[in-house]
C-alpha positions in Angstrom: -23.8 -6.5 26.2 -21.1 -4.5 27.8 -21.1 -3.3 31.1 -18.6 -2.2 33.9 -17.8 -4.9 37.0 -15.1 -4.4 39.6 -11.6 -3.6 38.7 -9.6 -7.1 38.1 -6.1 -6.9 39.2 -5.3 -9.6 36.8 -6.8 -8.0 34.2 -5.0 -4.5 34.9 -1.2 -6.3 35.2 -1.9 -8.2 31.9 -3.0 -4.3 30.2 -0.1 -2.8 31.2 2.0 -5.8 30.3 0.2 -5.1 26.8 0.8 -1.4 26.6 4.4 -1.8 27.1 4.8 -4.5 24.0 3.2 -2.4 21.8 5.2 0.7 23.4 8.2 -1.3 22.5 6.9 -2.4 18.7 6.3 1.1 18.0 9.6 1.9 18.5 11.2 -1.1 16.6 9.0 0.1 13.9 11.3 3.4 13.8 14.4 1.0 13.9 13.4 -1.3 11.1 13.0 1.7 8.9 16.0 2.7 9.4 17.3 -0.4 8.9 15.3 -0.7 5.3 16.5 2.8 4.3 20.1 2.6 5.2 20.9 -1.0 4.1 21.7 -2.9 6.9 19.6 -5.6 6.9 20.5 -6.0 3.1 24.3 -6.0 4.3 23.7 -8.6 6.6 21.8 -11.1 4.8 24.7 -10.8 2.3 27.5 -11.6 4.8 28.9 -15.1 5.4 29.4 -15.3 9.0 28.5 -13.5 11.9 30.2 -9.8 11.9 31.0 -7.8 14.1 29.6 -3.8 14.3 33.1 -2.8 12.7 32.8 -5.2 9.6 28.8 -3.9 9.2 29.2 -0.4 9.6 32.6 -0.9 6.7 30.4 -3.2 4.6 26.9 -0.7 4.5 29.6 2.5 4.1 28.2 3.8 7.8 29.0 5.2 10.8 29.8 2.6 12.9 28.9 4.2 16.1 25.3 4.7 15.0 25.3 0.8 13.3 26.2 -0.7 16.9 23.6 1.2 18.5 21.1 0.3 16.3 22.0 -3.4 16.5 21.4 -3.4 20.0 17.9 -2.6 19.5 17.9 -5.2 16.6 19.4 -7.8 19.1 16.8 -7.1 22.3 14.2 -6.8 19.8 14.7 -10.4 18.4 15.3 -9.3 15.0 19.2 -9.6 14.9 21.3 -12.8 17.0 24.3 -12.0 19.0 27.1 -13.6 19.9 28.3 -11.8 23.4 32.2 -13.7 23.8 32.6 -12.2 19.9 30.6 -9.4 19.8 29.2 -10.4 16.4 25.8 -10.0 14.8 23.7 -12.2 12.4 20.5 -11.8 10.6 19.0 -15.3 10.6 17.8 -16.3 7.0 14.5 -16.3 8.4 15.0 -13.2 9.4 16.1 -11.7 6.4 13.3 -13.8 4.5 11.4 -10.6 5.4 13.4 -8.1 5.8 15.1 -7.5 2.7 15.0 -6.0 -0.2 15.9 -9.3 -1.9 12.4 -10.5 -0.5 10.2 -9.0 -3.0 6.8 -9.4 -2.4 7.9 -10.9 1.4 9.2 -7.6 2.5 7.7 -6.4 5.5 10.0 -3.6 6.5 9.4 -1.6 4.2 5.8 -0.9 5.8 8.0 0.4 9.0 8.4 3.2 7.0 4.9 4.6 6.8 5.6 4.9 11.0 7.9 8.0 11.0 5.8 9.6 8.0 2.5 9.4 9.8 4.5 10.8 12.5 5.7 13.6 11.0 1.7 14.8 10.8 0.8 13.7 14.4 -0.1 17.2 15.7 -2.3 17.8 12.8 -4.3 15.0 13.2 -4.6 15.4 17.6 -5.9 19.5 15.5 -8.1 17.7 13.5 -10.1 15.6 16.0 -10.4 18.8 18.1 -11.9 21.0 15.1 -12.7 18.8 12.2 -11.2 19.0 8.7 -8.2 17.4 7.3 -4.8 17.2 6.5 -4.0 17.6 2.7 -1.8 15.2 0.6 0.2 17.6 0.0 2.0 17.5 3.8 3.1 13.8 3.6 6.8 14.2 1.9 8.2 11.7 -0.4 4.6 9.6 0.1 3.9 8.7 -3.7 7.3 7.5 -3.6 7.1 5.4 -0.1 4.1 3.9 -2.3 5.6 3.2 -5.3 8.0 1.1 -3.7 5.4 -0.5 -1.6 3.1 -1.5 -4.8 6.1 -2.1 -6.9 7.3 -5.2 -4.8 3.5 -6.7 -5.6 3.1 -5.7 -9.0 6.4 -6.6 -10.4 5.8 -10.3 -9.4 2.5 -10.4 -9.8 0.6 -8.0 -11.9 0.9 -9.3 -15.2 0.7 -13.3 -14.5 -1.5 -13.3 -11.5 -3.5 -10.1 -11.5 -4.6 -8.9 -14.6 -5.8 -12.5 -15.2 -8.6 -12.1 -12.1 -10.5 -10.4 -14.9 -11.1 -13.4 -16.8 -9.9 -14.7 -19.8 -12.3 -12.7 -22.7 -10.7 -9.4 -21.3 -7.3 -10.9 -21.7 -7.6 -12.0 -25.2 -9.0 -7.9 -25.8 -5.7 -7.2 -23.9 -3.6 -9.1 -26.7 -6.0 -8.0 -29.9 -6.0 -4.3 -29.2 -7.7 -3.0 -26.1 -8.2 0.6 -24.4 -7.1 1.0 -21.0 -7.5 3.3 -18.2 -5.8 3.5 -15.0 -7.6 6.1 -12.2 -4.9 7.7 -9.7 -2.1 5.7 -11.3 0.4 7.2 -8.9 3.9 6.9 -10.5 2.4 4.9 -13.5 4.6 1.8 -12.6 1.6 -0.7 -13.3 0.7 1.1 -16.4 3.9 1.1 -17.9 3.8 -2.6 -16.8 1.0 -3.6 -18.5 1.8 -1.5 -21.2 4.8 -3.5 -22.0 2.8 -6.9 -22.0 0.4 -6.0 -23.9 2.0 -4.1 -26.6 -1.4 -4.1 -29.3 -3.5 -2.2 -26.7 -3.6 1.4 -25.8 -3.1 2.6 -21.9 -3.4 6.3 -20.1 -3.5 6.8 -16.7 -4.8 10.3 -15.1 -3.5 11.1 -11.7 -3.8 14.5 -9.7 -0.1 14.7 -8.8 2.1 16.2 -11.4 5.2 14.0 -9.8 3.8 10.8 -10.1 2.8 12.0 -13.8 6.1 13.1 -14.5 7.7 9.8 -13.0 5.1 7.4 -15.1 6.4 9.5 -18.2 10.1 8.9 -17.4 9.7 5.4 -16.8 7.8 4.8 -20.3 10.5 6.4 -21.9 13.7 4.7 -20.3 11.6 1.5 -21.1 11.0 2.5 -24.9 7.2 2.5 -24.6 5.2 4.2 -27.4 1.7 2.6 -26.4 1.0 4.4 -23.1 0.2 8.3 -22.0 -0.2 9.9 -18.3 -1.7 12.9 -18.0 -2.7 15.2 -14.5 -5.9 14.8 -13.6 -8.6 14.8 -11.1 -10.4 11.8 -11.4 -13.7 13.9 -10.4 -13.6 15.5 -13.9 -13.4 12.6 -16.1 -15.9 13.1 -19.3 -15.1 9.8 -21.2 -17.9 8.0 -21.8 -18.0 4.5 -23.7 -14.2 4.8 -24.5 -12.5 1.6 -22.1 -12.6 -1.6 -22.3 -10.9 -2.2 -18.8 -10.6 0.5 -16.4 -7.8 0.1 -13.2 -8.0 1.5 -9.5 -5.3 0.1 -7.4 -5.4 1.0 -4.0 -7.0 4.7 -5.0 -11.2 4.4 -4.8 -10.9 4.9 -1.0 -8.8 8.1 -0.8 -10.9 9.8 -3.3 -13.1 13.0 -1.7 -15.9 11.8 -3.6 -15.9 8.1 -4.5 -19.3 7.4 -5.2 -18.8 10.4 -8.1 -15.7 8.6 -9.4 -16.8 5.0 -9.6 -19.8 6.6 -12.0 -18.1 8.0 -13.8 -15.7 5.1 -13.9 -18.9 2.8 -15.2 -19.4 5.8 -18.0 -16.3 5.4 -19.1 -16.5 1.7 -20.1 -17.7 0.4 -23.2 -20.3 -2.5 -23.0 -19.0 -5.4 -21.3 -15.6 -3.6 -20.5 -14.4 -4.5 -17.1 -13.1 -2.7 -13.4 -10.8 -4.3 -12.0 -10.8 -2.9 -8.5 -7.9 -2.8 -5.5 -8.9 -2.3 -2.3 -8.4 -3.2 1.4 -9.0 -6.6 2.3 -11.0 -5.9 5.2 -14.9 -5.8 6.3 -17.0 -2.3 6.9 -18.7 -4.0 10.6 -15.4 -3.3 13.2 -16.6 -6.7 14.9 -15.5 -9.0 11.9 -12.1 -7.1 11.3 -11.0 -8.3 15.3 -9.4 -11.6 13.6 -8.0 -9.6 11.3 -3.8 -9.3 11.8 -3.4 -6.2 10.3 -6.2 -4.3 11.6 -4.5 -2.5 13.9 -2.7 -1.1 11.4 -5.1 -0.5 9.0 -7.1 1.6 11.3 -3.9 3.7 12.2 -3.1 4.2 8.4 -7.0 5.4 7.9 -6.7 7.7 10.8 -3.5 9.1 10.3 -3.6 9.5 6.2 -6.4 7.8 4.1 -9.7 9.4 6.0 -7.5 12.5 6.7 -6.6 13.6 3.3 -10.1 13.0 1.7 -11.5 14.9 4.6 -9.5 17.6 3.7 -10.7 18.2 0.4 -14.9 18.0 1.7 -14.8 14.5 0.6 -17.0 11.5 2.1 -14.1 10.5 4.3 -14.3 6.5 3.4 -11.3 5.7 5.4 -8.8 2.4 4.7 -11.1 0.3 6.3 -14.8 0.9 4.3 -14.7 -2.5 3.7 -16.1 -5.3 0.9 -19.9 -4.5 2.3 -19.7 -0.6 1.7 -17.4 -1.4 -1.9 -20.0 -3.9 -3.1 -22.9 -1.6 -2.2 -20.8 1.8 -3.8 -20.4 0.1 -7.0 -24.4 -0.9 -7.2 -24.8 2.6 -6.7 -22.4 3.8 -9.6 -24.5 1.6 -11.5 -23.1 -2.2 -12.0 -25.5 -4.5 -11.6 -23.6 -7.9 -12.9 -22.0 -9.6 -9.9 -19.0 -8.4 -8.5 -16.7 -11.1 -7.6 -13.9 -10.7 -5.0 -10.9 -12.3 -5.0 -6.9 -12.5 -3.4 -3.9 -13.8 -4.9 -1.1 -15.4 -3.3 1.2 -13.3 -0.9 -0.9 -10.6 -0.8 -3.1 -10.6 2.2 -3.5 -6.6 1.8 -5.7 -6.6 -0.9 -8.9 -7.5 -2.3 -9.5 -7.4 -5.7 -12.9 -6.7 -7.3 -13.8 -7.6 -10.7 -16.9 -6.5 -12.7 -18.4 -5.9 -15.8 -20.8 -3.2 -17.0 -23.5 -4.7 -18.7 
């Protein structure tokens, strides 16, 4: 039970000691972003030998002025080395191992990015917990693409030999005979187009609100010569298929939705008789107390706050948030009408996500 005592001295130094780390993080997070954006720490896992700010700024095509101040906050940080008698700069390997975009699937810096966005929206947010409502989708720039990137990185590595097989081998085989697909809020359509390539018997179409991401998942069918896939805008609220799929896709989508419960029915309409969902979501619990071990809870309660509860908010919508969690999925998806089990499961590398799978019986 809590309770108040008497103020700890000890207690108070090691707070403040706290604040300023995490004072200090949240402005490396600006740095690494622009770090990831501008090159540099692909640059410097490239060169040889230790360089100096000169032969960085000449090799990333920069202004050098801006490059050596930005090392120094790479070099106090603990991010870059630095030799003081040269003045050169190196990106340890296991540095780099994370920080570039060379790293794939490793590549954490890229998340710094999501920082300055959230950022940009700050006031509206400090608006809405004064008078309710949201902040529309519409007011984070460049997002879909920020995401795209982020997914890509996962997918490209992983979606066809690791992922799509998490549904089990029967819906594979339908995958290779001839299958339809549907992806919900397929973004830029990068995992359609994907799949779509894999599996070149079946049929795919993803439906996303966002005539961008639309137009993008078009472009990149065509530049890769697809015939077998189709995007189209749509609000996943509206869907009238019924008995049509025999896998249906949500990656990273269910919880932004203004009205998820609506759209995971009419997901299990959609599906023929033993089709499949395959399912992306947070990896994360819906009780606060079980999410304290978690690493990345911080963040994923900052991401909620700041965009994911926010934007579904601001259409009426149930407001699930980033963190709803594996009880509140599990118990949505008995309510959209699966009964089989739904089993949960994580690849390798990706401590982000769960994955549900389930069939409609």
């Amino acid at each position: 039970m809590l309770e108040k005592s008497g103020f700890d001295g000890a207690k108070a130094e090691a707070f403040a000691g706290k604040l300023l780390e995490i004072i200090n993080g949240g402005c490396l997070s600006l740095m690494i972003s622009v770090g990831h954006k501008t090159g540099l720490f692909d640059v410097m896992s490239r060169l040889e030998k230790p360089s100096t700010s000169e032969e960085i700024a000449k090799e990333a095509n920069l202004n050098e002025r801006y490059v050596r101040e930005w090392l120094g906050g790479m070099v106090v940080g603990g991010i870059v080395e630095y030799d003081p008698d040269g003045k050169k700069y190196l990106l340890p390997p296991e540095h780099s191992a994370f920080t570039t975009r060379a790293a794939g699937i490793d590549n954490l810096a890229l998340f710094s990015q999501y920082i300055s966005l959230m950022g940009l929206v700050e006031d509206r947010i400090v608006d809405c917990f004064r008078y309710g409502g949201g902040v529309p989708y519409s007011e984070y720039p460049a997002f879909q693409t920020l995401q795209a990137e982020e997914t890509s990185r996962v997918f490209n590595s992983r979606l066809i030999d690791q992922i799509v097989p998490l549904t089990g081998q029967d819906t594979i085989s339908k995958l290779q005979n001839g299958a339809s697909v549907l992806e919900i809020g397929c973004g830029r359509g990068h995992a359609l187009n994907l799949m779509a390539k894999a599996f070149q018997n079946s049929k795919f179409i993803g439906y996303d609100f966002s005539d961008e991401g639309v137009e993008a998942g078009k472009k990149e069918s065509k530049e890769m010569n697809l015939t077998n896939v189709e995007f189209e805008v749509k609000d996943v609220n509206t869907i009238t298929d019924t008995n049509k799929y025999d896998l249906v896709m949500a990656f990273d989508t269910i919880h932004d939705q203004a009205h998820p419960t609506t759209v995971l029915s009419k997901i299990y309409s959609a599906l023929k008789t033993n089709g499949t969902f395959l399912m992306q979501d947070i990896a994360a619990s819906s009780h606060t107390e079980e999410n304290i071990q978690n690493p990345l809870a911080p963040t994923l309660y900052t991401f909620s706050t700041m965009h994911c509860l926010t934007v579904s908010l601001a259409q009426g919508g149930e407001g699930l948030g980033t963190v709803w969690g594996r009880e509140l999925a599990k118990q949505k998806l008995r309510e959209a009408g699966f009964s089989e089990a739904i089993d949960i499961k994580q690849i390798d590398g990706d401590i982000l996500n769960y994955y549900y799978v389930v069939k409609k019986t």
